[in-house]
C-alpha positions in Angstrom: 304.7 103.8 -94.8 307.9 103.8 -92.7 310.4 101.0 -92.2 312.3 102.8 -89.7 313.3 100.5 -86.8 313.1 102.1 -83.3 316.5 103.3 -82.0 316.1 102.3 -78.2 317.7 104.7 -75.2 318.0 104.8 -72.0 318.3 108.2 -70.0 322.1 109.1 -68.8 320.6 109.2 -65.3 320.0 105.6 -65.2 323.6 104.3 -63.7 322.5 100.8 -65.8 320.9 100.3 -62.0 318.5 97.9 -64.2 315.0 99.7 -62.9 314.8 101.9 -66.1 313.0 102.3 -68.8 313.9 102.4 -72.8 312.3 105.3 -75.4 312.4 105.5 -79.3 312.1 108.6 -79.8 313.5 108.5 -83.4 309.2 107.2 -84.2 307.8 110.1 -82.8 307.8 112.2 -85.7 307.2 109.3 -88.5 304.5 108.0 -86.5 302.9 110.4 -83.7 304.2 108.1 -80.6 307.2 107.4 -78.3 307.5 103.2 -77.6 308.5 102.9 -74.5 309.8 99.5 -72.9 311.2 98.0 -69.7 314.6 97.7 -70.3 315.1 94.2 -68.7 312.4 92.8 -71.2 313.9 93.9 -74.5 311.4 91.5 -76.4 308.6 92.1 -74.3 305.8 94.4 -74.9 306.0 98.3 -75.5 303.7 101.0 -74.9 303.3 103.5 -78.1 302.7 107.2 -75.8 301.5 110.2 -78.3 303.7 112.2 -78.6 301.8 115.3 -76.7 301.2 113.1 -73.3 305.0 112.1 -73.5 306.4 115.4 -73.9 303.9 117.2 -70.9 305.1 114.1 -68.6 308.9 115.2 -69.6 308.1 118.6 -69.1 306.2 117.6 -65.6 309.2 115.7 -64.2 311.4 118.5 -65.2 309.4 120.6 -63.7 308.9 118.7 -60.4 305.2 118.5 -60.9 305.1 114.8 -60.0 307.5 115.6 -56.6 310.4 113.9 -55.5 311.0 110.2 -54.5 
């Protein structure tokens, strides 16, 4: 078992506007997921995304599969 703590980020594309969202990604390979929180609630809950559904949705933003805002 794995002590690692999670080592939050926030995308460069954020602007600190304060609508973003925070990933560990440093779990994914001990573990299997990606936590994800709300970066305004940094004690609040997290969601634990497997690993394979986080990287299609990556993929499907980068590849505009989810369209534009």
């Amino acid at each position: 078992m794995t002590t690692e703590s999670p080592r939050w980020f926030k995308s460069s594309y954020s602007n600190n506007g304060g609508d973003c969202v925070e990933v560990a990604a440093n779990l994914a390979d001990p573990h299997g997921v990606v936590p994800i929180r709300d970066s305004k609630t940094s004690d609040g809950p997290t969601l634990g995304i497997p690993v394979g559904a986080f990287t299609a949705f990556v993929t499907g933003i980068k590849t505009g599969e989810f369209g534009t805002v």
